[in-house]
C-alpha positions as a Markdown table, in Angstrom:
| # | Residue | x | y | z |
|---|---|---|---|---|
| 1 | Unk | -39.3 | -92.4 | -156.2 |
| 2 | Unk | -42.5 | -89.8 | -156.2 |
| 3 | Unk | -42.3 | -88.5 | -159.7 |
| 4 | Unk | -44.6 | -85.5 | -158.2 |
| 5 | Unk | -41.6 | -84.2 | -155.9 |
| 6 | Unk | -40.5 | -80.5 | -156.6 |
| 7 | Unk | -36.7 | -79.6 | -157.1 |
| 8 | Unk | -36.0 | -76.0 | -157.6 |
| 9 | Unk | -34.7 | -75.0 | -160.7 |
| 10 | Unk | -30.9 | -72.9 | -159.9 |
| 11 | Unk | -32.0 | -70.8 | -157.6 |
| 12 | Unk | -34.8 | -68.8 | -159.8 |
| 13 | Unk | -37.5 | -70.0 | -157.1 |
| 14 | Unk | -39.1 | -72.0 | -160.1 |
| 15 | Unk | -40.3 | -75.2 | -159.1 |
| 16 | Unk | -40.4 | -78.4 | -161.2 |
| 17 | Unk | -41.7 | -81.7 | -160.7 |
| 18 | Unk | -39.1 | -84.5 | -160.8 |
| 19 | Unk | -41.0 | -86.2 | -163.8 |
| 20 | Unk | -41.0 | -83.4 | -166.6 |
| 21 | Unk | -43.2 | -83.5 | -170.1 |
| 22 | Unk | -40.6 | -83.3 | -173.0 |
| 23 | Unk | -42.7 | -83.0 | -176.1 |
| 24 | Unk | -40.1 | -83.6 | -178.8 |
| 25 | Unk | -42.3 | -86.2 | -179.8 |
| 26 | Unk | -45.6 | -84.6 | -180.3 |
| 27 | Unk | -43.7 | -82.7 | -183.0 |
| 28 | Unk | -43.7 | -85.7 | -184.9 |
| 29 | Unk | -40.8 | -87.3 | -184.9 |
| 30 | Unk | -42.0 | -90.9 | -185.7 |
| 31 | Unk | -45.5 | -90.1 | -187.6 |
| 32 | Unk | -48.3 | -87.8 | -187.6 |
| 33 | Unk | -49.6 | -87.0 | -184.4 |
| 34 | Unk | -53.4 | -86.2 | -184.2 |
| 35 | Unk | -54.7 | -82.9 | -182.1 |
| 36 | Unk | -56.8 | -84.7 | -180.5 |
| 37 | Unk | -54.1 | -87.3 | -179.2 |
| 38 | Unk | -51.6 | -84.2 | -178.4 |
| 39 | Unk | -54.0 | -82.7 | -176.3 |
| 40 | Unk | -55.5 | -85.9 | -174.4 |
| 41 | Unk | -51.9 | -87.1 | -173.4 |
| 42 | Unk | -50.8 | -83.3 | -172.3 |
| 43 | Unk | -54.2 | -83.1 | -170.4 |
| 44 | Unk | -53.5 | -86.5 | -168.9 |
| 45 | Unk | -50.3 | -85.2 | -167.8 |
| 46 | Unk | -52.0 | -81.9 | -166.5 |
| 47 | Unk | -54.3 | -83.9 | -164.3 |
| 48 | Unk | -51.7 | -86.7 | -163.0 |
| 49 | Unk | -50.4 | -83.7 | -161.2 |
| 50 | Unk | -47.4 | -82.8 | -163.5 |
| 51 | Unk | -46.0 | -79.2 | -163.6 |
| 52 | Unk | -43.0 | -79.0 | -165.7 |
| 53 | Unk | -43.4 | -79.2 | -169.7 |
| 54 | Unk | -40.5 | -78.6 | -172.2 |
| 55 | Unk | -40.7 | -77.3 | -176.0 |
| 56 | Unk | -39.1 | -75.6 | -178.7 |
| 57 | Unk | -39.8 | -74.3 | -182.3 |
| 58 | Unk | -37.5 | -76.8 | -183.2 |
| 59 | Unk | -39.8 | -79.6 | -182.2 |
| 60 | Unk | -41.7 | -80.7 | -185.3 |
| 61 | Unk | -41.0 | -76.9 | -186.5 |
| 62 | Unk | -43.5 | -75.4 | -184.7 |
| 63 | Unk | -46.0 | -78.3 | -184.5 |
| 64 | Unk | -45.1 | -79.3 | -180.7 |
| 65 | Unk | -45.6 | -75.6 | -179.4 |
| 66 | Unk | -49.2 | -75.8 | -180.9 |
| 67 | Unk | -49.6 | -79.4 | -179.7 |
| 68 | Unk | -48.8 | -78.1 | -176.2 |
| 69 | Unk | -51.0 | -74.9 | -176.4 |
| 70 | Unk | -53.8 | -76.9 | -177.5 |
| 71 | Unk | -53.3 | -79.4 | -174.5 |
| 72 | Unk | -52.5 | -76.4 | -172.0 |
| 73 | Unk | -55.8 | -74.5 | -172.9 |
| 74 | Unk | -58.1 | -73.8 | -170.1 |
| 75 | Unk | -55.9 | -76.4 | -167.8 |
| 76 | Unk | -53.0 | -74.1 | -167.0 |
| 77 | Unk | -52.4 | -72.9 | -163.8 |
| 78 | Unk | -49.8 | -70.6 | -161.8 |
| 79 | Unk | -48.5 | -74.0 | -160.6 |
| 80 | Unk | -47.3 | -75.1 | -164.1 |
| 81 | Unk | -43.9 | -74.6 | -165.6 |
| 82 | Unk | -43.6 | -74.2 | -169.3 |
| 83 | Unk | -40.5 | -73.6 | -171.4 |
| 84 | Unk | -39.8 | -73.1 | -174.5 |
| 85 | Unk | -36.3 | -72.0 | -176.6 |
| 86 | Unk | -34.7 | -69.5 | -178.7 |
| 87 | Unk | -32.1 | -69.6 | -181.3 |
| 88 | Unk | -33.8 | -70.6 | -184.3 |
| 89 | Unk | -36.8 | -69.1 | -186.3 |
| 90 | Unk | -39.5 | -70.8 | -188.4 |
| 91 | Unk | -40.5 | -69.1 | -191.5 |
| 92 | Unk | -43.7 | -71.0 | -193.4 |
| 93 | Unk | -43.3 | -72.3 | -196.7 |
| 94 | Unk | -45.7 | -73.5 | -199.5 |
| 95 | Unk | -42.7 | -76.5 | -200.6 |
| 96 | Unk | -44.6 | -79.4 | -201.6 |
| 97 | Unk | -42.1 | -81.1 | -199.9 |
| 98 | Unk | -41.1 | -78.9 | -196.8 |
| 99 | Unk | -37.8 | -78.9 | -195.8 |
| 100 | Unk | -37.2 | -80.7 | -192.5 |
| 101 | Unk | -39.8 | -83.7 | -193.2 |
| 102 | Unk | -37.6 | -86.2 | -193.2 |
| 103 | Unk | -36.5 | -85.6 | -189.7 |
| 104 | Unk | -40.1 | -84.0 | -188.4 |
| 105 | Unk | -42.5 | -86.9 | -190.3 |
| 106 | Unk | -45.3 | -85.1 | -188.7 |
| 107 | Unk | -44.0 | -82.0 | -188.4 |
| 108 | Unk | -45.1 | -78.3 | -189.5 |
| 109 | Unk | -44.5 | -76.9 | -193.1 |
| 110 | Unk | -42.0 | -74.5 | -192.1 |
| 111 | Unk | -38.5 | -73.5 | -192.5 |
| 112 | Unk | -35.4 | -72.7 | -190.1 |
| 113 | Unk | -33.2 | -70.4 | -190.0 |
| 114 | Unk | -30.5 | -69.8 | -186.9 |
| 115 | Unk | -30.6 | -66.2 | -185.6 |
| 116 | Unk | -29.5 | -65.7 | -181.5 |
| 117 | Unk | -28.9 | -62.3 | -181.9 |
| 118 | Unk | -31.8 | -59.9 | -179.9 |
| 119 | Unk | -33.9 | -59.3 | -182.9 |
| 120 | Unk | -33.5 | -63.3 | -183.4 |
| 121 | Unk | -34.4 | -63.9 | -180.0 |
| 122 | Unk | -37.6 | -61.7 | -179.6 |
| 123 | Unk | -38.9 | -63.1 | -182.8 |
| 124 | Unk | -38.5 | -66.6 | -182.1 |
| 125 | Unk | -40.5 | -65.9 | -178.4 |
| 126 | Unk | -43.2 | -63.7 | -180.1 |
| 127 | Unk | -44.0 | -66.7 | -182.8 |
| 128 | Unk | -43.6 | -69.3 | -179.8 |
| 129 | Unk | -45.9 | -67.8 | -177.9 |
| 130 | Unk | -49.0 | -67.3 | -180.6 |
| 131 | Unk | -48.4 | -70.9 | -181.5 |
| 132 | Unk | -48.6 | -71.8 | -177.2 |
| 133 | Unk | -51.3 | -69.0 | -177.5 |
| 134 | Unk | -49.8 | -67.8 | -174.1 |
| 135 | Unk | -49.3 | -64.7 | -172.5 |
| 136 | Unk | -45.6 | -65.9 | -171.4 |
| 137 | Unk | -43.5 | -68.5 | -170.4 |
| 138 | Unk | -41.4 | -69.9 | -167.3 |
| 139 | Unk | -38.0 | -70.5 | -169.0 |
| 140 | Unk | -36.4 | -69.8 | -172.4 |
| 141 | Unk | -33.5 | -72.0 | -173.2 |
| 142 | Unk | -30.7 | -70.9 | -175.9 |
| 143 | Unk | -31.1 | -74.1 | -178.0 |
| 144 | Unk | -28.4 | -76.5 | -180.0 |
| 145 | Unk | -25.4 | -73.8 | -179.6 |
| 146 | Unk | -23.2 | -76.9 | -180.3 |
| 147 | Unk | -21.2 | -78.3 | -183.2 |
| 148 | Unk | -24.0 | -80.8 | -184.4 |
| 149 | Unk | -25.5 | -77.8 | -185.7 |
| 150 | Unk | -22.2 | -75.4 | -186.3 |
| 151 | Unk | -19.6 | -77.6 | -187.6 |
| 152 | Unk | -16.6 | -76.3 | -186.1 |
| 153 | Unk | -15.1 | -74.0 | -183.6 |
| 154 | Unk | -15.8 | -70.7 | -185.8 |
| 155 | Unk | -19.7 | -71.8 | -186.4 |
| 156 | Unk | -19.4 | -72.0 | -182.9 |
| 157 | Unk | -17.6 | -68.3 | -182.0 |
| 158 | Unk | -20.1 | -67.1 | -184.5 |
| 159 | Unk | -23.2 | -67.7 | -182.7 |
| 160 | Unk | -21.4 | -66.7 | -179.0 |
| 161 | Unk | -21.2 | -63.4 | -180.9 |
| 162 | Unk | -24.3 | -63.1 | -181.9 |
| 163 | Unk | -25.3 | -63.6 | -178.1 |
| 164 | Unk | -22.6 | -61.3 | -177.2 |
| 165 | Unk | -22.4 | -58.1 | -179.2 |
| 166 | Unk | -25.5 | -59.2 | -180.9 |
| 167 | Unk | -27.7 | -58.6 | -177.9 |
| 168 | Unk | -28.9 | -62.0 | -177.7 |
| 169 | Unk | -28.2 | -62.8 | -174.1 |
| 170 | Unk | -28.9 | -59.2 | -172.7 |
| 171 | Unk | -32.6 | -59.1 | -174.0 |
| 172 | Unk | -32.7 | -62.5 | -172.3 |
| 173 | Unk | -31.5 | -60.8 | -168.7 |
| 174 | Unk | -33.6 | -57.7 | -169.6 |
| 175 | Unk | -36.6 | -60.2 | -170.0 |
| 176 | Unk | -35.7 | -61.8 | -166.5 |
| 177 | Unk | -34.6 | -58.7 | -164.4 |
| 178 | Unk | -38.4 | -57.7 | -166.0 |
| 179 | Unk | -40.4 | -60.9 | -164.5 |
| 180 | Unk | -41.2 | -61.6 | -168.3 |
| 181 | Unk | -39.9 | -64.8 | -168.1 |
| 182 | Unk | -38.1 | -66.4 | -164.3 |
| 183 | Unk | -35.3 | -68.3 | -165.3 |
| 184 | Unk | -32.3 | -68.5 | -168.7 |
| 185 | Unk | -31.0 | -71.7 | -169.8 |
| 186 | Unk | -29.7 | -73.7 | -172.6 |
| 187 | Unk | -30.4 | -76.9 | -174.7 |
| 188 | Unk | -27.1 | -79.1 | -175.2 |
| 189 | Unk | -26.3 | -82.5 | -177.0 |
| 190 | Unk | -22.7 | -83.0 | -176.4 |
| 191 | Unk | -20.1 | -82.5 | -173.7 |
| 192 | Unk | -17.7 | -79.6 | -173.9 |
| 193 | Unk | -20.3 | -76.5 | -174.5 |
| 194 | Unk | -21.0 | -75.7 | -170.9 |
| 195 | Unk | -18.3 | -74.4 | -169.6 |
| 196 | Unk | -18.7 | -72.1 | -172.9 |
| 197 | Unk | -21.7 | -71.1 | -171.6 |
| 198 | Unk | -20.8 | -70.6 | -168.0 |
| 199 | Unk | -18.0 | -68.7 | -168.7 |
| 200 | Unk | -19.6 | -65.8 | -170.7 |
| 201 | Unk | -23.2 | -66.0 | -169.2 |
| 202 | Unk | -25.0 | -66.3 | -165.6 |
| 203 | Unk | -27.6 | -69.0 | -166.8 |
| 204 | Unk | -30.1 | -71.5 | -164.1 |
| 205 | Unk | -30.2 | -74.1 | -166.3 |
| 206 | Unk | -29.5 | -76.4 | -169.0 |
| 207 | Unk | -31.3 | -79.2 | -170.7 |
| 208 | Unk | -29.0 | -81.9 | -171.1 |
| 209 | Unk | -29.6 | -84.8 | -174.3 |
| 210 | Unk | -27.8 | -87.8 | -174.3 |
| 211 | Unk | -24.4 | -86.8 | -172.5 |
| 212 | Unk | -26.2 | -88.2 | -168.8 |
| 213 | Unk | -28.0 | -91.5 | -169.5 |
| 214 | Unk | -27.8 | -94.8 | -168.0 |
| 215 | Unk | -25.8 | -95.8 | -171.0 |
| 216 | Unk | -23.3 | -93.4 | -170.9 |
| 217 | Unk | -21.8 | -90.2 | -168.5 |
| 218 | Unk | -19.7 | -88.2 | -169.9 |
| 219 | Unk | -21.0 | -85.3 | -168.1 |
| 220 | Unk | -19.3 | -86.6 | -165.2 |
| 221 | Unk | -16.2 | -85.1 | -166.0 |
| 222 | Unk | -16.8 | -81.7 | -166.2 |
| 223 | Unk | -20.3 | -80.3 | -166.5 |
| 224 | Unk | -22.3 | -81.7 | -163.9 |
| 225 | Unk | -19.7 | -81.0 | -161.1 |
| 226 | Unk | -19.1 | -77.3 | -162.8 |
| 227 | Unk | -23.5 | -76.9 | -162.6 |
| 228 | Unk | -23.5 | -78.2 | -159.3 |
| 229 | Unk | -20.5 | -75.8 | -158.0 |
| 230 | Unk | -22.5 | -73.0 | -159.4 |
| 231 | Unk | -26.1 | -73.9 | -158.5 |
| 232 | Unk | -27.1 | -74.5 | -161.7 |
| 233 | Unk | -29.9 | -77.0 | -162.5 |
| 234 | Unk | -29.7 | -80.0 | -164.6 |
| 235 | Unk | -32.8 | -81.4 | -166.9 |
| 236 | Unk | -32.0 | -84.8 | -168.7 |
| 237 | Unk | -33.8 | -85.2 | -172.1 |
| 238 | Unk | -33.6 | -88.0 | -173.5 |
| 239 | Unk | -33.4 | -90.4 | -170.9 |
| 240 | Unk | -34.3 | -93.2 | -172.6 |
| 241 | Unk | -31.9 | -92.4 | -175.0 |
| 242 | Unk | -34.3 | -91.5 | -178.0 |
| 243 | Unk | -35.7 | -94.8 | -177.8 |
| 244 | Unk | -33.0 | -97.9 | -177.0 |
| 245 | Unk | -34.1 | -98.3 | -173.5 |
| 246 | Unk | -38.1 | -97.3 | -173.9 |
| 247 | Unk | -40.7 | -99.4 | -172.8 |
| 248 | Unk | -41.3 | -102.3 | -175.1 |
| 249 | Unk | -38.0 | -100.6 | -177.1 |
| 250 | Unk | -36.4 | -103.5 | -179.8 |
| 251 | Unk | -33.3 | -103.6 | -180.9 |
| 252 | Unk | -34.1 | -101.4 | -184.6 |
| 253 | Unk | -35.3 | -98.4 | -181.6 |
| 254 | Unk | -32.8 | -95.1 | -182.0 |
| 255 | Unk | -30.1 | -94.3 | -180.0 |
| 256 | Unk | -29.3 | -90.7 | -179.8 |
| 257 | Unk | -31.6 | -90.2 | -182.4 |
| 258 | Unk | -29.8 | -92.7 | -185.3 |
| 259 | Unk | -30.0 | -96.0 | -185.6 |
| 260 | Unk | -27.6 | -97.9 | -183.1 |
| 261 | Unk | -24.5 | -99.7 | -183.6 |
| 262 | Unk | -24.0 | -103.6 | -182.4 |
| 263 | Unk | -21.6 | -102.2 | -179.6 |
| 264 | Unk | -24.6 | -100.2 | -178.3 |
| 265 | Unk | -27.1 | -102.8 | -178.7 |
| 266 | Unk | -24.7 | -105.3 | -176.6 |
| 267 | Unk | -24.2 | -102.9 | -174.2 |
| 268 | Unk | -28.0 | -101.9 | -173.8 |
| 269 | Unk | -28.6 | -105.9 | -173.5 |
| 270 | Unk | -26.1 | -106.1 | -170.6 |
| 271 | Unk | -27.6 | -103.3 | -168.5 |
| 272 | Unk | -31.2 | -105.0 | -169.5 |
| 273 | Unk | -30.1 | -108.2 | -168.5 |
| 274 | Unk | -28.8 | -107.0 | -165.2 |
| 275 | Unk | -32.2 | -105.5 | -164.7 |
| 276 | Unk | -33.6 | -108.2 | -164.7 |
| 277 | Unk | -31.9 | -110.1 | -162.6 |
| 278 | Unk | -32.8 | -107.8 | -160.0 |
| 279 | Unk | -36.8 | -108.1 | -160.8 |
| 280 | Unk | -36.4 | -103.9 | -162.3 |
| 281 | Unk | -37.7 | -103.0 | -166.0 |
| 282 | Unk | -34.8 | -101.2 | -168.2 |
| 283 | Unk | -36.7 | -98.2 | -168.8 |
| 284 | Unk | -37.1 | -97.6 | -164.7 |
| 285 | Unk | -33.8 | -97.6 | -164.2 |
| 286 | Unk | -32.5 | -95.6 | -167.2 |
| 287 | Unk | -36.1 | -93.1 | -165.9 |
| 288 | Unk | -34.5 | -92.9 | -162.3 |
| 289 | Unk | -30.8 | -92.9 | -163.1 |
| 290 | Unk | -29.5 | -89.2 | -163.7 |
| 291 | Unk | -32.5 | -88.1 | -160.3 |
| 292 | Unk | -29.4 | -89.9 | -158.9 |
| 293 | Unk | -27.1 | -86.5 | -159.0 |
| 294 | Unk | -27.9 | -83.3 | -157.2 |
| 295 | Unk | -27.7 | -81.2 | -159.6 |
| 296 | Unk | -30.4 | -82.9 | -162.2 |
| 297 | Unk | -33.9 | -81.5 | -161.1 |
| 298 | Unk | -35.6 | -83.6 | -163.5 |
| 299 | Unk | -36.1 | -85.8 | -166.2 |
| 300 | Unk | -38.3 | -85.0 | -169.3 |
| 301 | Unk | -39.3 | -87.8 | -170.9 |
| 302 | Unk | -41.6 | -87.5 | -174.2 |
| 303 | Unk | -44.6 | -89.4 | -174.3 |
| 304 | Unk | -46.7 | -89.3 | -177.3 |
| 305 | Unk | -50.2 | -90.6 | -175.9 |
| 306 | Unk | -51.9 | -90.6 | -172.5 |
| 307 | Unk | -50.6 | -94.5 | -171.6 |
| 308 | Unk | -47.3 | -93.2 | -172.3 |
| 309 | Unk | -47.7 | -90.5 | -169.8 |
| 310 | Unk | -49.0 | -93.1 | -167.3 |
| 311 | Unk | -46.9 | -95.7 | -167.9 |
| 312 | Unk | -43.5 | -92.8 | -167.3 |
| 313 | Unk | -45.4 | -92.0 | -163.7 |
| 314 | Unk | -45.2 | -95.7 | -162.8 |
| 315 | Unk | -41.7 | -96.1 | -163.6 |
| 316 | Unk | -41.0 | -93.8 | -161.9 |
| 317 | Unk | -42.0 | -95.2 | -158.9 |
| 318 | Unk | -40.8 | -99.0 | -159.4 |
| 319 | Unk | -38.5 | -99.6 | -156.4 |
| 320 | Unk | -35.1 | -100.3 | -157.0 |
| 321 | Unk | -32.5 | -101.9 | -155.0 |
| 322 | Unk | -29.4 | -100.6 | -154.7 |
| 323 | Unk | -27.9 | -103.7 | -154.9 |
| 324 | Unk | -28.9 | -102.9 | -158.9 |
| 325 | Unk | -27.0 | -100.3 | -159.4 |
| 326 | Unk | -24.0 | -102.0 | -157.6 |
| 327 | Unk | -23.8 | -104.8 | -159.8 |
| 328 | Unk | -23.6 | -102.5 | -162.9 |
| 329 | Unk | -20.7 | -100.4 | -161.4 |
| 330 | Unk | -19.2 | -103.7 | -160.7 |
| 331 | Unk | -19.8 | -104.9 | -164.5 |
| 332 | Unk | -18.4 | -102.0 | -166.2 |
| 333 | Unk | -21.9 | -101.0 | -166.8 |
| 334 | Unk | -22.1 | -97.7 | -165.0 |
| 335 | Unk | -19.6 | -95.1 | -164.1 |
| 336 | Unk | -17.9 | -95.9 | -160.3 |
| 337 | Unk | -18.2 | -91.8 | -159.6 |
| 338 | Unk | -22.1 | -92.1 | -160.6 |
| 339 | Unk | -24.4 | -91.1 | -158.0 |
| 340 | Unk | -27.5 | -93.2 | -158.2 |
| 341 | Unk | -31.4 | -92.3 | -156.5 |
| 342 | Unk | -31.2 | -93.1 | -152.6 |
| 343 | Unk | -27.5 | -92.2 | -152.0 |
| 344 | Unk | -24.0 | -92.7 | -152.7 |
| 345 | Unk | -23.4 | -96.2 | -153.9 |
């Protein structure tokens, strides 16, 4: 598979490679990660002829958006696709002990509060784009409208609100009908929230984590036929499932960023051994997997240095037999209604 390939992304025009730069971890999600590492591995992406690159404030509060600006500095071109998200904003704080390190290691000092009403959302793009240090961006994605982050069904209605009668979604379409930014979409974790989403709002795209991996599909069901009936693009983060099915991945790696249960390691050791039996590495397959469907455009993997980056470019083009992917739908392994890279198995 040439990761270099172009889908379009919903029908905005935009687009993307097929091999995407998520940069979830150049916000620091494991450690500290130097500026001068940040900016060789998204300069090696840059010149290894990838377009597409993903962000948020949420990533490392603010320290992936810099990480990325840094990188993008004097290499971007009209060919390259950036996007960021809206939903939160990041206040700084002098905490000796900011907030969110636990989960951001190497993260920002800076605080979070949830806010997708307009107001919310021109604030979060203005700050986004000082810490880019760009004029604009390509897509803005509503981010975590789910009940990770909202608890329950009236967390849930109160946020739609906020994009509702709060403005939130019409400043996006204003920004859009404007050529300020070319294409709306949103960041999920779980099944269930986009058919919310399509029901109230006409959006091109939405950045799927976890629900579409070589582990598990629930998306099957519902949301990728209901994006592909509307011409909706798909981008899979995670696909190596926060780390289970990585390159060189053990068995203490995260799955769906917490530590995995046995049943998940077994499971990840089937699919590996099947793999293998068919001369593929594990984290090609789980790579290539959801390029399988037509609605995903691309995958987004986040590599953290520049032998990350390179190593994601060749597994994306290990062959694989289709006898592989046979063998798992025959084991259990893999949804029978999956489609799989190089047709309908």
């Amino acid at each position: 598979m040439n990761p270099l390939d172009l889908s379009p992304l919903g029908r905005t025009g935009v687009q993307v490679t097929r091999l995407g730069f998520g940069t979830g971890p150049l916000g620091g999600a494991r450690a500290v990660v130097s500026d001068d590492d940040a900016e060789r591995t998204v300069a090696t992406a840059v010149e290894s002829g990838i377009n597409y690159f993903d962000t948020a404030p949420w990533y490392g509060v603010g320290q992936a958006e810099m990480h990325l600006g840094r990188g993008l500095r004097g290499r971007r071109t009209a060919d390259h696709v950036v996007g960021t998200k809206v939903g939160r904003v990041l206040m700084p704080t002098d905490s000796a002990q900011p907030p969110y390190r636990k989960r951001w290691p190497g993260g920002a000092p800076n605080d979070v509060r949830f806010d997708y009403t307009r107001d919310g959302i021109l604030r979060s793009l203005e700050d986004s784009l000082r810490r880019l240090d760009l004029d604009g961006v390509d897509a803005l994605a509503i981010h975590d409208l789910d009940y990770k982050y909202h608890r329950d069904a009236a967390g849930i209605d109160a946020r739609f609100r906020e994009l509702e009668s709060g403005g939130g979604y019409a400043v996006l379409s204003e920004m859009k009908s404007y050529g300020v930014i070319r294409a709306i979409g949103a960041g999920i974790n779980m099944t269930g929230m986009i058919p919310k989403f399509v029901e109230r709002f006409d959006l091109d795209f939405f950045v799927v984590a976890m629900p579409y991996t070589l582990m598990d599909q629930p998306a099957l069901d519902c949301e990728l036929p209901e994006c592909e009936q509307r011409g909706i693009s798909v981008v899979v983060g995670a696909p190596f499932c926060s780390g289970l099915l990585a390159p060189g991945a053990d068995r203490s790696a995260w799955y769906g960023y917490s530590p995995p249960s046995g049943d998940v390691v077994k499971r990840a050791l089937r699919i590996a051994a099947v793999c293998s039996r068919h001369g593929v590495s594990l984290a090609a397959a789980a790579l290539q997997f959801p390029l399988g469907h037509p609605a995903v455009a691309a995958v987004i993997p986040g590599p953290e240095s520049p032998e990350h980056v390179a190593s994601n470019l060749e597994l994306m083009r290990e062959p694989i037999p289709s006898d592989l992917w046979e063998e798992l739908k025959a084991d259990g392994l893999l949804r029978r209604d999956a489609p799989v890279p190089g047709g309908p198995s």
